[in-house]
C-alpha positions as CSV (number, residue, x, y, z in Angstrom):
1,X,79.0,-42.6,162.6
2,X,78.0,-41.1,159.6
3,X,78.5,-37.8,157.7
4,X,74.8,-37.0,159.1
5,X,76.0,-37.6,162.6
6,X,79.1,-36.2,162.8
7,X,77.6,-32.8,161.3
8,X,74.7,-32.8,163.8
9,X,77.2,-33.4,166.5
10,X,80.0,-30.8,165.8
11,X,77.5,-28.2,164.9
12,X,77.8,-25.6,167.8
13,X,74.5,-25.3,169.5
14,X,72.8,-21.5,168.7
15,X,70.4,-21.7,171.9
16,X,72.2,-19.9,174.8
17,X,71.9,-22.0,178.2
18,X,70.0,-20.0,181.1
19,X,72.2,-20.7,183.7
20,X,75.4,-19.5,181.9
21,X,77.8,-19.8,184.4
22,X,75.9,-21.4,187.0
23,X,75.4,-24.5,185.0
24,X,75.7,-27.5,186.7
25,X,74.4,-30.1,184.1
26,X,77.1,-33.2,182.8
27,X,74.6,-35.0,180.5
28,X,75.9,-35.0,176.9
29,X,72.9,-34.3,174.7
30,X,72.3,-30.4,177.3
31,X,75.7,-29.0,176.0
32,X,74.8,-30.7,172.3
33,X,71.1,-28.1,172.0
34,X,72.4,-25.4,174.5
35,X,75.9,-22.9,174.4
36,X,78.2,-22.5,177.1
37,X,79.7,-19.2,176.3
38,X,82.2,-19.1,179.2
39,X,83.2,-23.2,178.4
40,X,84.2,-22.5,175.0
41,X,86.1,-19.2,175.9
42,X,88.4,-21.4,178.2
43,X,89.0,-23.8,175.4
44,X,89.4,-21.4,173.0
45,X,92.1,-20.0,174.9
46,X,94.2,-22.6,176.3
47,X,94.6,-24.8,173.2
48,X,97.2,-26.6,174.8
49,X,94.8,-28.1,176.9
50,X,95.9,-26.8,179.9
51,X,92.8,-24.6,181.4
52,X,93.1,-22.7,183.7
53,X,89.3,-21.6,185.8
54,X,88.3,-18.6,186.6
55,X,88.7,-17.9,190.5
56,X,85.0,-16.3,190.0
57,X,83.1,-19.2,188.5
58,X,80.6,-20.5,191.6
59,X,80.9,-23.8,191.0
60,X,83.9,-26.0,191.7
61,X,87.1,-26.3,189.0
62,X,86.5,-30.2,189.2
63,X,83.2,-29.8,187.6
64,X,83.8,-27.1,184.9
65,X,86.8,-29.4,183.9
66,X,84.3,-32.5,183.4
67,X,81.9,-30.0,181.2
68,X,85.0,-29.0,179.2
69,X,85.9,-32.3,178.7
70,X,82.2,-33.2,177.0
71,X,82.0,-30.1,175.1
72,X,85.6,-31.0,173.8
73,X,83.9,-34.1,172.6
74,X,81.1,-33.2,171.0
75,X,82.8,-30.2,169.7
76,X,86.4,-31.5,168.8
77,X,87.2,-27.9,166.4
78,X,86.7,-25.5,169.3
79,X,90.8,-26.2,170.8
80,X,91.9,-25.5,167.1
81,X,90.0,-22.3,166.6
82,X,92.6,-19.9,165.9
83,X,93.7,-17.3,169.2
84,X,92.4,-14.2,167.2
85,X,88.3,-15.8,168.3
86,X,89.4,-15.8,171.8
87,X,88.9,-11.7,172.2
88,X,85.8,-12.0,170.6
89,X,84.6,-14.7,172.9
90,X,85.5,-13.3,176.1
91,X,83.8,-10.3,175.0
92,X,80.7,-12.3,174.2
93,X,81.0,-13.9,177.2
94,X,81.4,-10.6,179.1
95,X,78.0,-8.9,177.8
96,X,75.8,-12.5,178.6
97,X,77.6,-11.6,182.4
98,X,76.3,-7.9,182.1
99,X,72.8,-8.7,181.3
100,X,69.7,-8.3,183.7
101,X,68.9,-11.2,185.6
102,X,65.5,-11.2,184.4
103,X,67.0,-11.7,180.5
104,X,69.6,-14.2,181.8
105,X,67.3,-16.7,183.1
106,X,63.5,-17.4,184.5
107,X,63.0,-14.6,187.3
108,X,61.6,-16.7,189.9
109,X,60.5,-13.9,193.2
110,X,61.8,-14.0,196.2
111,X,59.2,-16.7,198.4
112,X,57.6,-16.5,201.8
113,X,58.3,-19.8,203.9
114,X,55.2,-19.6,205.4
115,X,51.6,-17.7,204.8
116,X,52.5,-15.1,207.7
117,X,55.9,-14.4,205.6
118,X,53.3,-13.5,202.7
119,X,51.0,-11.6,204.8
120,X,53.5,-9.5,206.3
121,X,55.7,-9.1,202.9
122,X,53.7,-8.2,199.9
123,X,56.3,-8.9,197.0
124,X,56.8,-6.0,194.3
125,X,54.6,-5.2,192.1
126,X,56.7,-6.7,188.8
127,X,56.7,-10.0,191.0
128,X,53.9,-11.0,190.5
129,X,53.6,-11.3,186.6
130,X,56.5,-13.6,184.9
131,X,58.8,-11.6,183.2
132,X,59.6,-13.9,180.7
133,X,57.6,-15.2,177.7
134,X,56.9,-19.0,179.0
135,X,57.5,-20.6,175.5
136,X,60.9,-19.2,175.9
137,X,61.1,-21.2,179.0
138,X,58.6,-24.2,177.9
139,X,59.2,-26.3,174.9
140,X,55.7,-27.3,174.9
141,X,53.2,-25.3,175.8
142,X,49.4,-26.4,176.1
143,X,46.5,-24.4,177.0
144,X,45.6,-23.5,180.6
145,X,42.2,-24.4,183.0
146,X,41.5,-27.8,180.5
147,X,44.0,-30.4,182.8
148,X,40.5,-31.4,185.3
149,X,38.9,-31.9,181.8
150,X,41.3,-34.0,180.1
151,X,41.7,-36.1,183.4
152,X,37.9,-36.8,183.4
153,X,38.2,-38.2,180.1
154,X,40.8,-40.1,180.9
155,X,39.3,-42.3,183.6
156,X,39.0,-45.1,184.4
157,X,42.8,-45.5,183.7
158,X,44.6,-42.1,184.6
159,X,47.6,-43.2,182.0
160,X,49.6,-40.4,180.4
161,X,52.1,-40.4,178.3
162,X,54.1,-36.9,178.3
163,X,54.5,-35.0,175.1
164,X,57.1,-35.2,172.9
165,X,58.5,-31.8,171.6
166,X,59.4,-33.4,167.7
167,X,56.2,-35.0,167.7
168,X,53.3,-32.5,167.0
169,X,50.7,-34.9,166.6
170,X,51.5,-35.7,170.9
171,X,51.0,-32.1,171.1
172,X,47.4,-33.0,170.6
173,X,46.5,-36.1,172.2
174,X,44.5,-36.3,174.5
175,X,46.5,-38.8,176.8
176,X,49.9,-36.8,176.3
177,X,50.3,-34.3,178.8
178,X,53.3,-31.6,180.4
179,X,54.2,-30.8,183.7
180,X,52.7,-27.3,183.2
181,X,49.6,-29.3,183.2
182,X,49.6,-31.0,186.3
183,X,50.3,-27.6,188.2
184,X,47.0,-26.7,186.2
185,X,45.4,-24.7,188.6
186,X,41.6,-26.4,187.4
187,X,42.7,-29.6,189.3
188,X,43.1,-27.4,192.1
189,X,45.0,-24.4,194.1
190,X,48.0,-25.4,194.9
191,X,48.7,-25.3,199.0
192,X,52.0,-26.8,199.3
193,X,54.1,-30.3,197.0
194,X,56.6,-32.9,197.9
195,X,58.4,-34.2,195.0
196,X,60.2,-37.4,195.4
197,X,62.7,-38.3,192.5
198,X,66.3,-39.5,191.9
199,X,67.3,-36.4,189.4
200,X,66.2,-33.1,190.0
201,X,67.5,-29.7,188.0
202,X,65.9,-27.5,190.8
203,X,65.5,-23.9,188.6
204,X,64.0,-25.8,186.0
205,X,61.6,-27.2,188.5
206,X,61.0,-24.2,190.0
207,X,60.4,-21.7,186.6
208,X,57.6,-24.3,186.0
209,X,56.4,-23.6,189.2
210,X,56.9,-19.8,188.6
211,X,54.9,-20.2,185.4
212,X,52.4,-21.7,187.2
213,X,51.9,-19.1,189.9
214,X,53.2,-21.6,192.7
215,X,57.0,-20.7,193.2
216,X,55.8,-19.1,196.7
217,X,54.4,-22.3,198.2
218,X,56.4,-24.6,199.9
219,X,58.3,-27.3,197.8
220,X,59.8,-30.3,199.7
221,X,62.2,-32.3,197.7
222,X,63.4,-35.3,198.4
223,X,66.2,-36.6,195.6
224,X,68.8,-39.0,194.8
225,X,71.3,-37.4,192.5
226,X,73.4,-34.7,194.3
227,X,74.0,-31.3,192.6
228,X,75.0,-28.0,194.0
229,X,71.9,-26.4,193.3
230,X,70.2,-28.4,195.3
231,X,72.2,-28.2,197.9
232,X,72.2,-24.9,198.5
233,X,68.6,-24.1,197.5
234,X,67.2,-23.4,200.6
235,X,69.4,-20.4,201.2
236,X,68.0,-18.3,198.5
237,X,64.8,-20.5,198.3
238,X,63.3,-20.6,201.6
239,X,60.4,-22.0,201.0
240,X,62.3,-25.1,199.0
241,X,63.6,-27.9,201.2
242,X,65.5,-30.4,199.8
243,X,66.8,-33.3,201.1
244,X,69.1,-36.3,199.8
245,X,67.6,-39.5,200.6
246,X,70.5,-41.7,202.2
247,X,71.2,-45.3,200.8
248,X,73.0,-48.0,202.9
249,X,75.3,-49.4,200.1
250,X,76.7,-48.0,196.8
251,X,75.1,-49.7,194.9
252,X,71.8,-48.8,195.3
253,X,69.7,-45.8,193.9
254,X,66.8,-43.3,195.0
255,X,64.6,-44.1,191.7
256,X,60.8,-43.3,192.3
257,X,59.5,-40.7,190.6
258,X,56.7,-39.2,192.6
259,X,54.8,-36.4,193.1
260,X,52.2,-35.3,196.3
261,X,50.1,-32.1,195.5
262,X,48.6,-30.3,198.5
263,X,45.6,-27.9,197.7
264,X,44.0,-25.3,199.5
265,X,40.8,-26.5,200.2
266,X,42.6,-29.4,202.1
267,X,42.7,-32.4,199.4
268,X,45.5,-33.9,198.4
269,X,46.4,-35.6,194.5
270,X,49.4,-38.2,194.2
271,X,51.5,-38.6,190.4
272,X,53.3,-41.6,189.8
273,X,55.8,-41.2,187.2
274,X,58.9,-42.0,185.3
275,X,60.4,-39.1,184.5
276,X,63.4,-37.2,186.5
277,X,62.6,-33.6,187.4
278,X,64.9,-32.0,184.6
279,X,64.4,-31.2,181.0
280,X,65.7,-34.0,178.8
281,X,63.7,-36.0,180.4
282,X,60.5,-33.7,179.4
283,X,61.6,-33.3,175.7
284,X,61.7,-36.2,173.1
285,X,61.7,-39.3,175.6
286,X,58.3,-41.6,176.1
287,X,57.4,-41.2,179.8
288,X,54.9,-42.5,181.6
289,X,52.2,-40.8,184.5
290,X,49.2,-42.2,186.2
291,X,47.4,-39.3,188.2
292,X,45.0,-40.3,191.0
293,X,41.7,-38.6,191.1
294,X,41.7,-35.4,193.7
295,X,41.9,-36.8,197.5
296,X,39.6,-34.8,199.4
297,X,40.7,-34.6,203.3
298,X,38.1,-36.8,205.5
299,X,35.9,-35.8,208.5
300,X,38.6,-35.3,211.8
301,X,36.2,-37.6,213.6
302,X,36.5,-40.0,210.8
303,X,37.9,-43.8,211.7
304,X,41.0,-44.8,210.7
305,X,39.4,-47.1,207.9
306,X,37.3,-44.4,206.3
307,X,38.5,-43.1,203.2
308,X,40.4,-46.1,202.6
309,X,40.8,-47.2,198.6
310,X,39.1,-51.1,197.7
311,X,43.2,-51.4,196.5
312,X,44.5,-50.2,200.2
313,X,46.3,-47.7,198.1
314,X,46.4,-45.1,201.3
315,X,47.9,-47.6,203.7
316,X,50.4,-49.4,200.9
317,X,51.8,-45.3,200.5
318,X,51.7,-44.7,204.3
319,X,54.4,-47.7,204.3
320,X,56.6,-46.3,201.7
321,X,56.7,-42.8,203.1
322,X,57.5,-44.2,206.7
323,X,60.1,-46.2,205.3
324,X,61.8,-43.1,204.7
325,X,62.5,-42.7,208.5
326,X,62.3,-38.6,207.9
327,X,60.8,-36.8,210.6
328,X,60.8,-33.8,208.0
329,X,57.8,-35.2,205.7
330,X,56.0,-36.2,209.1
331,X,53.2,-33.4,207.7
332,X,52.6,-35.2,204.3
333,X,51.8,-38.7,206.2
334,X,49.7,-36.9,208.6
335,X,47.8,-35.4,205.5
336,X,47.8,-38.9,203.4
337,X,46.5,-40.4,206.4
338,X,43.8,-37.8,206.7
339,X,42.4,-38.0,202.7
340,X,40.0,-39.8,201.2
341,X,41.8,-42.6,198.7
342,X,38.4,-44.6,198.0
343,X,38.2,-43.4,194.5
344,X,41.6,-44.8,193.7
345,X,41.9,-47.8,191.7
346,X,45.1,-49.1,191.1
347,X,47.5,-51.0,193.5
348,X,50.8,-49.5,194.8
349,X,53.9,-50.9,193.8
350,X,56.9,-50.5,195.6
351,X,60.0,-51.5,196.7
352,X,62.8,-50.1,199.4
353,X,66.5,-51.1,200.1
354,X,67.0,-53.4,202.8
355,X,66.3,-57.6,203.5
356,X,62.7,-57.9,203.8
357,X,60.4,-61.2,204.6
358,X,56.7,-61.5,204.3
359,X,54.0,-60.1,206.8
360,X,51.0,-61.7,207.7
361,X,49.3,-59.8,205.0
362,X,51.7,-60.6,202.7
363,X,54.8,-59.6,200.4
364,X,55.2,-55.9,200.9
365,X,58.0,-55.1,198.2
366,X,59.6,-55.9,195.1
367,X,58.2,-59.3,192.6
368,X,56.8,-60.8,195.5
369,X,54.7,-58.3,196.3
370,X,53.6,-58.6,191.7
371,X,52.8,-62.5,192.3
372,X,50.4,-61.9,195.8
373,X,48.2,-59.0,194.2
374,X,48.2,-61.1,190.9
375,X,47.2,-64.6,192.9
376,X,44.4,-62.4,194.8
377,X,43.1,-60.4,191.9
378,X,44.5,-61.4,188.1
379,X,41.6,-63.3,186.1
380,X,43.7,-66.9,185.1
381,X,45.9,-66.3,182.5
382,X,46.7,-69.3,179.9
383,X,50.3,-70.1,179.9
384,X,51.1,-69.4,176.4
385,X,50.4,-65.6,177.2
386,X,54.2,-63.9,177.6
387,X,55.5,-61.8,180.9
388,X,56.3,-58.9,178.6
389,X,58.5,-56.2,180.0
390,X,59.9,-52.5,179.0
391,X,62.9,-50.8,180.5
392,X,65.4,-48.2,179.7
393,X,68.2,-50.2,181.5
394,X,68.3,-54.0,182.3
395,X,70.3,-55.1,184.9
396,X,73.0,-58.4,185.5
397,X,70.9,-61.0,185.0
398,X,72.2,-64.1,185.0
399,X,73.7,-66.6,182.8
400,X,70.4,-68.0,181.3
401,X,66.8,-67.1,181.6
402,X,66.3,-69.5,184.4
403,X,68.8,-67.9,186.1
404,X,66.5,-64.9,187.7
405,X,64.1,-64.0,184.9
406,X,62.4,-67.2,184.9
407,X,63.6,-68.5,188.2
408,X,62.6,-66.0,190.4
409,X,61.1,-62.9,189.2
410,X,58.7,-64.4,186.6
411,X,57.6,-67.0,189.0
412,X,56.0,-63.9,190.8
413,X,55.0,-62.2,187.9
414,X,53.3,-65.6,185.9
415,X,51.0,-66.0,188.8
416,X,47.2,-65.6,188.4
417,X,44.1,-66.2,190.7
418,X,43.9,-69.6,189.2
419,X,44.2,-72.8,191.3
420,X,48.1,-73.3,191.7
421,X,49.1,-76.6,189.7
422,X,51.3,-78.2,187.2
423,X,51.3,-75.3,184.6
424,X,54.3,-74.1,182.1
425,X,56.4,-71.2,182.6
426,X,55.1,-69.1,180.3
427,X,57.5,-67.0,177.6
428,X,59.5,-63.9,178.5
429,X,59.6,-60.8,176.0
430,X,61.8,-57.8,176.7
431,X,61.4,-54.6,174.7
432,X,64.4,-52.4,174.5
433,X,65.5,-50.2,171.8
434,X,67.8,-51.3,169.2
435,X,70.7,-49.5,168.1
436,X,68.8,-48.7,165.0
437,X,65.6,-47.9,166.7
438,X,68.4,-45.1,168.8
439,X,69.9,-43.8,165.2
440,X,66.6,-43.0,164.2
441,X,65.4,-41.0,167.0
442,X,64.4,-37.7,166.9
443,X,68.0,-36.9,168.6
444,X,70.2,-39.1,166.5
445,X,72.8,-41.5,169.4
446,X,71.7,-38.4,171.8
447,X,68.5,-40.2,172.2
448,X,70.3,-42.9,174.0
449,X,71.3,-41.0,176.6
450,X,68.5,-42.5,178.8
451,X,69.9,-45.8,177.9
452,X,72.1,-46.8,180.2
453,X,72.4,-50.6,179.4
454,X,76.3,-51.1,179.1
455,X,78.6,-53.7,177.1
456,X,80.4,-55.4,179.9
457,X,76.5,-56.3,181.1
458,X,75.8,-57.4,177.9
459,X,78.5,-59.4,177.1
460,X,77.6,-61.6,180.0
461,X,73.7,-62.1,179.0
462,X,74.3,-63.0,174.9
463,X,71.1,-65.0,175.5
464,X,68.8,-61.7,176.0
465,X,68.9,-61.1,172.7
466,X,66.4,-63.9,172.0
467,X,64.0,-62.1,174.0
468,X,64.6,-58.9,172.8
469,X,61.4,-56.9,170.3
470,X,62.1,-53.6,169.2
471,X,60.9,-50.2,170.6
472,X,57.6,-49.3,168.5
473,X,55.2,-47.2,169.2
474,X,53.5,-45.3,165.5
475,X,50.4,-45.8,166.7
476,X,51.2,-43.5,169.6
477,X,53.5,-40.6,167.3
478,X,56.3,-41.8,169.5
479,X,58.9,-44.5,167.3
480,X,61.3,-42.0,167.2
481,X,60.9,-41.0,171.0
482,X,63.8,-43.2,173.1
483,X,61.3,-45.0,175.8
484,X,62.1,-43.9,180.0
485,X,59.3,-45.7,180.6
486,X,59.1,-48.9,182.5
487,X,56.1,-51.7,181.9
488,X,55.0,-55.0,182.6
489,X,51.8,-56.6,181.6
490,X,50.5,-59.9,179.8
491,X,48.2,-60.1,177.4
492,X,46.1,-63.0,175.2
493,X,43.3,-62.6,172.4
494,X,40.8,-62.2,175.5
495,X,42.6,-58.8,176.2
496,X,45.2,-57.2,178.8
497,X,44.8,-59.6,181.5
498,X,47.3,-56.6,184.2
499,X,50.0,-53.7,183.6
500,X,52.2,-52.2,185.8
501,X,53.8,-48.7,185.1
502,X,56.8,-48.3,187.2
503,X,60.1,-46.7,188.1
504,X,61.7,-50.1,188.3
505,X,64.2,-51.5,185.3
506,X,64.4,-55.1,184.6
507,X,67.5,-55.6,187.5
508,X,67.5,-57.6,190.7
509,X,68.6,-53.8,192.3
510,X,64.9,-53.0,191.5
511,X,62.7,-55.6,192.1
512,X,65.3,-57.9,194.7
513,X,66.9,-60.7,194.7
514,X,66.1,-63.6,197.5
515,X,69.6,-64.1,199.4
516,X,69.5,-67.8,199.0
517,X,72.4,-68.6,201.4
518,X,70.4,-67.8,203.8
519,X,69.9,-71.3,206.6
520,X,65.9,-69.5,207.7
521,X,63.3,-68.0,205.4
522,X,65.8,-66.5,202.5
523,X,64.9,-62.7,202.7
524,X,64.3,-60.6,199.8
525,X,67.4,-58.4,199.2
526,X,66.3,-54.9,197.3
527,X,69.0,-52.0,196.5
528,X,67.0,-49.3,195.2
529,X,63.5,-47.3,196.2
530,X,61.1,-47.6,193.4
531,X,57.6,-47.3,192.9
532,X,54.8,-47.8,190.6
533,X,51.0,-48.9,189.8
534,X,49.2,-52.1,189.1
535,X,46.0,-51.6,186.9
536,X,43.8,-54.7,187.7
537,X,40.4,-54.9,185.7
538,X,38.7,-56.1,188.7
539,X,38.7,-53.2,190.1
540,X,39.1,-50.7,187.3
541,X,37.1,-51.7,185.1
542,X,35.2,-54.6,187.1
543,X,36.0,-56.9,184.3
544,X,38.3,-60.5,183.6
545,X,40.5,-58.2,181.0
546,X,41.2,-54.3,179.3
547,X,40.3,-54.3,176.4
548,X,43.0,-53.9,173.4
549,X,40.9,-52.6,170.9
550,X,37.3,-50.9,170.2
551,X,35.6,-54.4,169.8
552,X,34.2,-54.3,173.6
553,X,31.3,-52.0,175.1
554,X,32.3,-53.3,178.4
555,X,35.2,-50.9,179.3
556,X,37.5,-48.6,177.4
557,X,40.3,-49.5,175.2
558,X,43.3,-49.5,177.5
559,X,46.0,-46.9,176.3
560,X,49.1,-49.2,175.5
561,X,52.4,-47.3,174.8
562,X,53.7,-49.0,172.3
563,X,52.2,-51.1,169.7
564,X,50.9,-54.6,169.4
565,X,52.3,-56.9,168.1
566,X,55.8,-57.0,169.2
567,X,58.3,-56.7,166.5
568,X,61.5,-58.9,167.4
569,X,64.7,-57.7,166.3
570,X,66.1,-59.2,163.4
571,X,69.6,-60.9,163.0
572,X,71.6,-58.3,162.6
573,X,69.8,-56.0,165.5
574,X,71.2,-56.0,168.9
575,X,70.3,-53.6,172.1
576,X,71.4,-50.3,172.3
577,X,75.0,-49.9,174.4
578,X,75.5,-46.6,176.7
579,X,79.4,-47.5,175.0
580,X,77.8,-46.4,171.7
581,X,77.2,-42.9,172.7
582,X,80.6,-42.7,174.8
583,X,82.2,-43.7,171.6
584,X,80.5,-41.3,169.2
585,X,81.6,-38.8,171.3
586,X,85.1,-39.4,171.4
C-alpha cells in the first residue's frame, strides 16, 4: 500500500458513531469514517494488549474484543499512545455517556403496536417532530413529495440506481434515488412494511423511518445476518418484529433484498433491490432497485385471477413468500393475494434452498427458471451475442468454463424463443472490479469491502480471468462506486435482447446446481433465497429489443448501469481479492 493509503487508513476518524457504546457493527470501512470513543479508551489503556471490558458495556466482551481487534488494525498507533492520553480519553468518553439521548443518537418515539395503542396513547408533544437535523442522520438528502414524479418518468422500466454520496452529479439524476425516497409519502401513506434482507442495522433502518414520519407503524423484518439489535428489538420496539429466517445447511444464505409497502388506502407497492438494510451499503456502492407501480387492493368479490400481472408476477411472489413456511407474514400474502399486480411488467426471479424438480408449468427457481421465461418470451438471439454477467462475489466454479458456466447455467441462460437446433454456445463475459478499479474508488481498498471474492476460490478458477471486463460505469458518475449490484443480460447491434437485476452472485449457492448423481430426474440443488426481475421487451416495451441508445422512437433507451462496451482487463489486471483488504489492514 502506498503512502496515500496508509495515511487515509491510520488517520483517526473525526465523525463520532451514534451508537457509541451500543455499537454492534464489525465491518472494517464503519470504524475507518466513524470513532469509537470507549474502543480506543480500552486500547489506550491496556497497551500490553491485555483488555480488560467494562462489566457495563451491553453488548458481549466477545464482540467488543473483535471491534478492538479491527480498530487495532486500521489504527496500529492507538496501543503506543503514551498512558498520560488515557485520562483524557476516559474523560471524553465519560461526557459522550452524559449526553441527552436525543444528542447521542436519532430519537426515534416510543411506537404503538397497533392503531388502538395510538388512539388511546397520544405520544408527547416533542415526539412528534424529529429532534435531530436529518442531514446529520442522512448522507444524502433529496427533496420531499417528488418520488411519484420521478417514478412516472421512469416507466416503463422502474430501474434505479441509488445515489452515491462522492458523486454529486448522482445526486441529480433522475434514475438515482435514496431510501428516504421510497418512504416518500407522495407514493403513498404508509400503513404498515415487511422488509426481507440478509443484513439489517435496525436503528439505522428505523431513523429513516423516523425521518419519514413512519417509525409508529408496524415493521416486520425478516433477516439473515444475526445481530443483537435485532434481536432484542421488539422489547423496546413493539411495533418492529423481527425474525431470522432459518436455513437447513451452513452453507447457505438469506440474500433477497426485498421490500413490501402497505398503504392506507389499502394498496400495496413491492421493491426489489440489492442493497442490505445498513449504511455502507447506501453510501458509495452502485445498487440496484426496480419499484413496481402502486398495487391497488381488488374488489372482495373479485376472482382469484383478477388483478393478476400478463408476467404472473402476483402468483410467482405468492410462491416465494409461502416458501417461507411463516405463519407470522400470513397477513402480507393475504394482502398480495388481494392487490392488483396487472400493471406490473417484469418477471419474478427467484430461488429458495432445497432440491427442486420442474412443475407442470415449469421451472420454478434458480437458471432453469432464466432458460423457460427466455424460451417462452426472449426474441431469438444470434449466437455471437455474449451471456454477460455482474456480481460482487463469484462463487466455486469449476475447473473450466464448461464446467458450470457453460455447462449448465448458460445453457439456461443462452436460450431464446427460437426453434431449438444445432446452435453455438455463445461467449461468456463477467464484469468484476479489478484491483485497480478497487484502489481507485471513492474509499481507497475500503471500497472492497463488498467484494467478497476470496484467493483460495481464485486460485482454483485461473481461467476466469479470460472472461473477466472491468467495472465502468462514467457514463452513469459511478467508476469509482465499487458495484453490489448483480446483472445479467445479452445484447447485439439490434439492442438489449433481456436483463435481469438480482440478489444472486455468479455461484451455484445462488442459482443451483443439478445433483447429477442422482438415478431419476437430477433435481436442482439451491443453498440460498434470492430474488430478482426479468425485463422482457415483449411485455415492457412490446418490442423484439430495448433500445441502447436514442436512435429508436419505439421505446425508451434502457438505463444500463455500466457502460458499453466492455473494457477487458489488461495483462497485468486480475480481480479484486477480499485477502487484499484483510492484508492492508494488518
Amino acid at each position: 500500500m502506498d503512502g496515500n493509503s496508509a495515511k487515509r487508513l491510520n488517520d483517526l476518524p473525526t465523525k463520532n458513531c451514534q451508537y457509541g457504546k451500543n455499537c454492534y457493527r464489525k465491518n472494517p470501512a464503519h470504524f475507518a469514517e466513524y470513532n469509537h470513543i470507549h474502543l480506543e479508551s480500552i486500547i489506550r489503556s491496556h497497551s500490553d494488549g491485555k483488555y480488560t471490558i467494562p462489566d457495563e458495556f451491553s453488548l458481549t466482551k466477545d464482540l467488543i474484543l473483535e471491534q478492538i481487534e479491527i480498530v487495532i488494525k486500521l489504527f496500529p498507533h492507538l496501543s503506543l499512545q503514551p498512558q498520560r492520553k488515557v485520562q483524557k480519553m476516559e474523560e471524553d468518553l465519560e461526557k459522550v455517556s452524559e449526553k441527552p439521548k436525543k444528542e447521542e443518537e436519532p430519537k426515534l418515539p416510543e411506537a404503538g403496536c397497533s392503531k388502538d395503542t395510538e388512539k388511546r396513547i397520544s405520544p408527547p408533544k416533542e415526539q412528534t417532530k424529529p429532534t435531530r437535523n436529518i442531514h446529520d442522520y442522512i448522507k444524502v438528502v433529496l427533496p420531499k413529495g417528488k418520488m411519484a414524479e420521478k417514478l412516472k418518468a421512469a416507466a416503463p422500466y422502474n430501474f434505479f440506481l441509488t445515489t452515491i454520496t462522492d458523486s454529486p452529479n448522482t445526486h441529480t439524476e433522475s434514475l438515482s434515488i435514496t431510501l428516504q425516497e421510497i418512504l416518500d409519502k407522495s407514493l403513498g401513506d404508509l400503513e404498515c412494511s415487511l422488509q426481507i434482507n440478509f443484513m439489517v442495522d435496525v436503528g439505522w433502518l428505523l431513523g429513516h423511518y423516523y425521518f419519514a414520519g413512519y417509525d409508529q407503524k408496524p415493521l416486520t423484518i425478516l433477516y439473515g445476518d444475526e445481530t443483537p439489535d435485532l434481536l432484542n428489538i421488539s422489547k423496546v420496539r413493539p411495533n418492529v418484529q423481527a425474525m431470522k429466517v432459518p436455513m437447513s445447511g451452513p452453507f447457505g444464505i438469506h440474500h433477497t433484498k426485498m421490500m413490501l409497502l402497505g398503504y392506507t388506502d389499502g394498496s400495496m407497492r413491492v421493491v426489489i433491490s440489492t442493497a442490505n438494510l445498513y449504511e455502507d451499503d447506501w453510501h458509495n456502492r452502485t445498487q440496484g432497485l426496480w419499484i413496481s407501480p402502486k398495487l391497488p387492493a381488488i374488489p372482495d368479490a373479485s376472482d382469484t385471477a383478477f388483478g393478476e400481472s400478463p408476467t404472473n408476477f402476483r402468483e410467482d411472489l405468492l410462491k416465494y413468500l409461502m416458501a417461507y413456511n411463516n405463519p407470522k407474514i400470513q397477513n402480507w400474502i393475504t394482502r398480495v393475494r388481494k392487490s392488483n399486480f396487472s400493471e406490473v411488467n417484469v418477471f419474478l426471479v427467484a430461488s429458495v434452498p432445497g432440491g427442486h424438480r420442474s412443475t407442470p408449468k415449469g421451472p420454478i427457481w434458480g437458471h432453469p427458471r432464466v432458460g423457460h421465461l427466455l424460451t417462452q418470451h426472449s426474441s431469438k438471439v444470434d449466437e455471437s451475442c455474449p451471456i454477460v454477467g455482474q456480481s460482487s462475489s463469484i462463487g466455486s466454479l469449476g475447473v473450466s468454463v464448461g464446467s458450470w458456466i457453460l455447462g449448465e447455467w448458460g445453457i439456461n441462460f443462452r436460450k431464446d424463443s427460437a426453434p431449438a437446433g444445432l446452435r453455438r454456445m455463445p461467449h461468456f463475459r463477467m464484469i468484476y472490479p479489478s484491483f485497480t478499479n478497487v484502489k481507485n474508488s471513492h474509499d481507497d481498498l475500503l471500497g472492497g469491502g463488498c467484494l467478497p471474492y476470496q484467493r483460495n476460490t481464485n486460485d482454483k478458477q485461473p481461467w476466469l480471468k479470460n472472461h473477466l471486463h472491468q467495472w465502468k460505469s462514467n457514463k452513469r458518475h459511478r467508476s469509482q462506486a465499487m458495484p453490489h449490484i448483480k446483472t445479467y443480460c445479452r445484447w447485439s447491434d439490434r439492442g438489449l435482447h433481456w436483463f435481469l437485476l438480482t440478489s444472486a452472485n455468479l455461484s451455484k449457492a445462488a442459482w443451483g446446481a443439478f445433483n447429477k448423481s442422482s438415478k431419476f430426474e437430477p433435481p436442482l440443488r439451491i443453498m440460498n433465497y434470492e430474488a430478482g426481475v426479468l425485463f422482457l421487451p415483449k411485455f415492457v416495451t412490446q418490442t423484439d429489443t430495448f433500445p441502447l441508445d436514442g436512435s429508436s422512437i419505439a421505446a425508451k433507451v434502457f438505463p444500463m448501469p455500466y457502460d458499453i462496451p466492455l473494457t477487458p482487463y489488461g495483462l497485468d489486471d486480475s480481480p479484486f481479492l477480499m485477502d487484499y483488504l484483510h492484508e492492508a489492514l494488518k
